[in-house]
C-alpha angles and dihedrals in degrees: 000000000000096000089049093054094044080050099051090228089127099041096098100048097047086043082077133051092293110119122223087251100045090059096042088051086048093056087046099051089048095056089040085046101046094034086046090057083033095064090027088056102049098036077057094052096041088048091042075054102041091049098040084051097043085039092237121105097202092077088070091078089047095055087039090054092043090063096035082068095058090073117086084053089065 
C-alpha cells in the first residue's frame, strides 16, 4: 500500500469515499480470489490428466483436493 500511495497511484481512488480499509480489503479478496481459480485450474487440469493417463476419472477429485490444500500455504 505504501508504494501505491508514494507513487500517487492511489491518490485518486482515496481522494473519493473509499476508506483506507475498503480498498485494502479489495486488493486481498482479488489475490485470494485469483490464487484460490489459479490452484483450482490447474489441480482440475493435473487430475483431467492423472485420470486420462491411469484410465479412472475419480482420481480427478483426489488431485483436485490435493491442490486445493495447498492453499492456505499461498
Amino acid at each position: 500500500m505504501r508504494a501505491e500511495e508514494s507513487s500517487l497511484r492511489a491518490e485518486p481512488i482515496l481522494a473519493t469515499a473509499t476508506s483506507r480499509t475498503g480498498w485494502a480489503a479489495g486488493h486481498l479478496t482479488t489475490a485470494l480470489a485469483g490464487t484460490t481459480v489459479l490452484m483450482a485450474g490447474t489441480g482440475l487440469g493435473a487430475g483431467l490428466a492423472h485420470g486420462a493417463k491411469v484410465g479412472d476419472m475419480g482420481q480427478v477429485g483426489r488431485v483436485l483436493t490435493g491442490a486445493l490444500v495447498q492453499l492456505p500455504a499461498v
